[in-house]
C-alpha positions in Angstrom: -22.4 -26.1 3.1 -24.9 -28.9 2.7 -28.0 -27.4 1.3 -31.5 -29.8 0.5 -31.3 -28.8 -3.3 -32.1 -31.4 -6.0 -29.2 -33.6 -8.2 -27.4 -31.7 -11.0 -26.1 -32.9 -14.1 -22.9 -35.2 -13.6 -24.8 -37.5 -11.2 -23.1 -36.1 -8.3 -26.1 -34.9 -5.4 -25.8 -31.3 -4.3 -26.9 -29.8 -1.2 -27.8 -26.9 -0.4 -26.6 -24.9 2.3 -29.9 -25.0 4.8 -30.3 -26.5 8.3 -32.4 -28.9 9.7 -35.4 -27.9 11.8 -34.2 -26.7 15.2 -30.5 -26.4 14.3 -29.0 -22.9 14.7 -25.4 -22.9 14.1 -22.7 -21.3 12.1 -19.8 -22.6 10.5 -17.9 -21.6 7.4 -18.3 -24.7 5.1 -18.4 -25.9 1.7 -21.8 -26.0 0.7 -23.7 -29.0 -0.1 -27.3 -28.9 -1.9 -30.3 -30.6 0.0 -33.9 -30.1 -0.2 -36.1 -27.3 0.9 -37.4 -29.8 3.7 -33.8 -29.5 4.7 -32.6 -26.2 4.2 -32.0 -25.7 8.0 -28.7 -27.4 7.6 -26.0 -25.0 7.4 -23.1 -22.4 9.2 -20.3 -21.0 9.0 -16.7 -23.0 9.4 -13.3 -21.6 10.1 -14.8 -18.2 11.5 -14.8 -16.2 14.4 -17.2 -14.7 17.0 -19.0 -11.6 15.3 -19.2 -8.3 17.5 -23.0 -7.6 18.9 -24.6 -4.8 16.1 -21.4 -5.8 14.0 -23.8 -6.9 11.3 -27.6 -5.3 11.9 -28.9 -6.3 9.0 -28.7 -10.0 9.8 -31.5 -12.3 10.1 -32.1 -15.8 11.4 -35.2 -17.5 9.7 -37.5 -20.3 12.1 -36.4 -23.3 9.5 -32.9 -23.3 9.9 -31.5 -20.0 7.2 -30.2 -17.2 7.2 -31.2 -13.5 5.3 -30.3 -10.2 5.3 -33.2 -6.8 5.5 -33.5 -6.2 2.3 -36.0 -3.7 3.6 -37.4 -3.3 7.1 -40.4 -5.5 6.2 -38.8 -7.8 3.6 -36.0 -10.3 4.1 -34.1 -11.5 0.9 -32.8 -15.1 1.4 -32.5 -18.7 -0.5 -35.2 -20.1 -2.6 -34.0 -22.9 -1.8 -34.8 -22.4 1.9 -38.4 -22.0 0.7 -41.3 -24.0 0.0 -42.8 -21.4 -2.4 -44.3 -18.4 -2.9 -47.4 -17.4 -1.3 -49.3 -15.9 1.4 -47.0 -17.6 4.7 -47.3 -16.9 8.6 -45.5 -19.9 9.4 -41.9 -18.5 9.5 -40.4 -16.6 12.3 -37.8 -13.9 11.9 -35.4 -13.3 14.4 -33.5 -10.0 14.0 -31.5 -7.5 16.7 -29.1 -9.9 18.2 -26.5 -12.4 17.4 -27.2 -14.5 20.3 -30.4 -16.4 19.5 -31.5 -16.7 22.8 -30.8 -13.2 24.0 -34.1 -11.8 25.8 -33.6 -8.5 23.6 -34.4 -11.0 20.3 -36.6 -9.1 17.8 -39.1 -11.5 16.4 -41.8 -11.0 13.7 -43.7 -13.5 11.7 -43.7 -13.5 8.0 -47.1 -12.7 5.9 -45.6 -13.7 2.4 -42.9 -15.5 0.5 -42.2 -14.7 -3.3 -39.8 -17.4 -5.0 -37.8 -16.5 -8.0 -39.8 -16.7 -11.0 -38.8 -19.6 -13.0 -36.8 -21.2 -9.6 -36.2 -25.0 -10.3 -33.3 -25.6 -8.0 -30.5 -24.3 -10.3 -29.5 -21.0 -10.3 -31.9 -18.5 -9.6 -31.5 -19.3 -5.6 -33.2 -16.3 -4.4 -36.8 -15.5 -2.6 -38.2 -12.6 -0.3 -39.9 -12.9 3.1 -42.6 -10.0 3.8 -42.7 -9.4 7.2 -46.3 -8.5 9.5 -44.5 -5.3 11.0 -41.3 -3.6 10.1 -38.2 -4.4 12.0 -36.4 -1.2 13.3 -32.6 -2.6 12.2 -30.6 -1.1 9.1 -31.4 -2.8 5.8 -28.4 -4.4 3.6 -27.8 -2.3 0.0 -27.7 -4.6 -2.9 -24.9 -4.8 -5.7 -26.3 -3.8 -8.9 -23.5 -4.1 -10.9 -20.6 -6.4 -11.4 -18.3 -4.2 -10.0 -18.0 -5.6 -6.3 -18.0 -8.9 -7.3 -14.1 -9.5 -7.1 -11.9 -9.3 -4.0 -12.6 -10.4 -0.3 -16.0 -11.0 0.7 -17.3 -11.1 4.2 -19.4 -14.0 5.5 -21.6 -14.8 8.5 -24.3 -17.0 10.2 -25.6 -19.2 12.9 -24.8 -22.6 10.8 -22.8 -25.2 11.1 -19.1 -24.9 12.1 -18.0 -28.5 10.1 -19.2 -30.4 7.7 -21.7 -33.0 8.9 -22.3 -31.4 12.3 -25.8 -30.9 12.1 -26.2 -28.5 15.3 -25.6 -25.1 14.3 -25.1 -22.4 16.7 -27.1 -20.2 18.7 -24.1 -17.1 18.2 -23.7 -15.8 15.0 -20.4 -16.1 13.4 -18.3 -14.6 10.7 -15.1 -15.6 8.3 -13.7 -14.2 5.2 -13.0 -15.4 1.8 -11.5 -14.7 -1.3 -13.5 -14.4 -4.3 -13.1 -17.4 -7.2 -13.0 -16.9 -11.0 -15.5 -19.1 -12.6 -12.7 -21.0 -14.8 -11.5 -21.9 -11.6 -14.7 -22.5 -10.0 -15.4 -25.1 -12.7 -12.3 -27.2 -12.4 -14.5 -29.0 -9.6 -18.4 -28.3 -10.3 -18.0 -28.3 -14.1 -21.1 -27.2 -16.1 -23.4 -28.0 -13.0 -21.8 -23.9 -11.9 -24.7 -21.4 -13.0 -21.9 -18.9 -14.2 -24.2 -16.0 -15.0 -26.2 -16.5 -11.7 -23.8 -18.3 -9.3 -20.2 -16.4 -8.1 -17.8 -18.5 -6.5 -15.8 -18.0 -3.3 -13.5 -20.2 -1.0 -9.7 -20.5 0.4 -8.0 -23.1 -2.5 -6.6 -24.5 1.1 -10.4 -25.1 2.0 -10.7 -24.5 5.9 -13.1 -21.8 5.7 -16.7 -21.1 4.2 -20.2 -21.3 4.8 -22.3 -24.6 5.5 -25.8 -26.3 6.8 -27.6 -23.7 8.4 -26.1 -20.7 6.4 -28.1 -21.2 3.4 -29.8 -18.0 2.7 -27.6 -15.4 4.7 -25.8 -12.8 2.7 -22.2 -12.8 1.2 -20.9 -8.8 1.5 -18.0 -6.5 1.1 -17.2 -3.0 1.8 -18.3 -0.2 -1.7 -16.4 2.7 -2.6 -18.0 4.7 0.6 -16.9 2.2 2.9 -20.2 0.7 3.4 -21.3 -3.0 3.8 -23.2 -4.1 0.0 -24.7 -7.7 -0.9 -23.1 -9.6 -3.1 -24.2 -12.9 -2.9 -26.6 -15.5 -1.5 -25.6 -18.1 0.3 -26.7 -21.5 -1.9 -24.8 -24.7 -2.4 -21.9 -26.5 -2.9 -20.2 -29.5 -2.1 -19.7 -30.3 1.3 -18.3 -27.6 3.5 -14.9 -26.0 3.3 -13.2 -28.7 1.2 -9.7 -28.2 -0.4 -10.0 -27.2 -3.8 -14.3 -26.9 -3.4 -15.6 -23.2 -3.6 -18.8 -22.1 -2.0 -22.0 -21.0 -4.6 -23.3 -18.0 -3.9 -26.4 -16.7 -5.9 -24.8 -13.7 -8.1 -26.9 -11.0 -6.4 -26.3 -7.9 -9.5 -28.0 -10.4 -12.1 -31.2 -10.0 -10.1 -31.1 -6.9 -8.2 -33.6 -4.7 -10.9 -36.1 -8.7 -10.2 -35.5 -8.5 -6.6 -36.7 -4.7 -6.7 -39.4 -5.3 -8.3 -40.8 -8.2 -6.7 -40.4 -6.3 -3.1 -42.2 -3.7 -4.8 -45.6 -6.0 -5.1 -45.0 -7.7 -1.9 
């Protein structure tokens, strides 16, 4: 996905997996960094249609991300997609539909935005949206240990469904990928990989992952009970669905107990 997030060492400039103002679509990409101005830039490429309540905890922010209920009046999604933390009105959430223009769209406006402490465009890709009025829709559990953090992960969103589109979608979509070892993950991205922050995922065929517009939206997989759990963000990477170029996804277990607490004093 191509996100706005700043260079990283190695001279090579990332972006990160946002879309620009306006677009709404979804394509499962490689992500590229870009700047918060630009976060609006990503979706999914190589998926398919997602079923109407398929996903309920999925949310589509005004400037071009994606986020999941963390509860049902606070969003967790990028930092990246943010322009920092403080009292905010300016962002509308769109929730209750994966057609953006459906009539039956749920929309509330945001009151507040808290970063990640310490956020300086690597690693720590994470904020939270408070929202003016809860939203009636079921909220997204988050990993709080490593232990979902292998196997197949779900993805969706209303990004980008190539690389360099810039139009997004107005339908939200989904795709699947396998998850990627970091020693793996670093035979492309090399130190500029956040190992105990960033988890890697992506086809080594390329094809599929998340891009512009996506930035934000949740990474998931099924627990032991058989329900859906948050494992990642979506957050950067190079390009979108390139051969041999994983997608970074904020490691979500590092700062679940941060993420709790933070909600807490929204």
């Amino acid at each position: 996905m191509t996100h706005n997030l700043p260079k990283r060492s190695g001279g090579l400039t990332l972006v990160k997996r946002a879309a620009a103002a306006g677009a709404v679509a979804l394509a499962v990409a490689s992500l590229q960094p870009v700047s918060a101005a630009q976060a609006a830039d990503t979706r999914v490429v190589g998926g398919t249609p997602a079923a109407q309540n398929e996903f309920p905890f999925m949310v589509h922010l005004s400037m071009g991300c994606g986020g999941a209920l963390y509860k049902k009046d606070v969003v967790l999604t990028a930092a990246h997609c943010m322009d920092g933390s403080g009292n905010n009105n300016r962002i509308t959430v769109t929730a209750g539909v994966n057609d953006l223009n459906s009539s039956s769209a749920i929309k509330v406006k945001s009151t507040k935005v808290k970063v990640a402490p310490g956020y300086d465009g690597t690693g720590k890709d994470w904020a939270l949206i408070k929202l003016a009025k809860p939203i009636d829709r079921p909220t997204l559990k988050l990993a709080t240990t490593d232990r979902y953090n292998r196997g197949m992960f779900t993805i969706a969103g209303w990004g980008d469904t190539r690389e360099g589109a810039g139009t997004g979608t107005t339908k939200l979509r989904k795709a699947t990928v396998p998850f990627v070892a970091d020693r793996v993950c670093k035979r492309h991205y090399g130190n500029r990989l956040v190992a105990k922050e960033e988890v890697c995922a992506g086809w080594t065929r390329g094809s599929v992952d998340t891009c512009q517009g996506d930035s934000g939206g949740p990474m998931f997989r099924k627990d032991d009970a058989g329900k859906w759990i948050q494992v990642g963000i979506v957050s950067w990477g190079d390009g979108c669905a390139r051969a041999g170029v994983p997608g970074v996804y904020t490691q979500v277990n590092t700062f679940a107990a941060d993420i709790a607490r933070a909600a807490s004093a929204l």
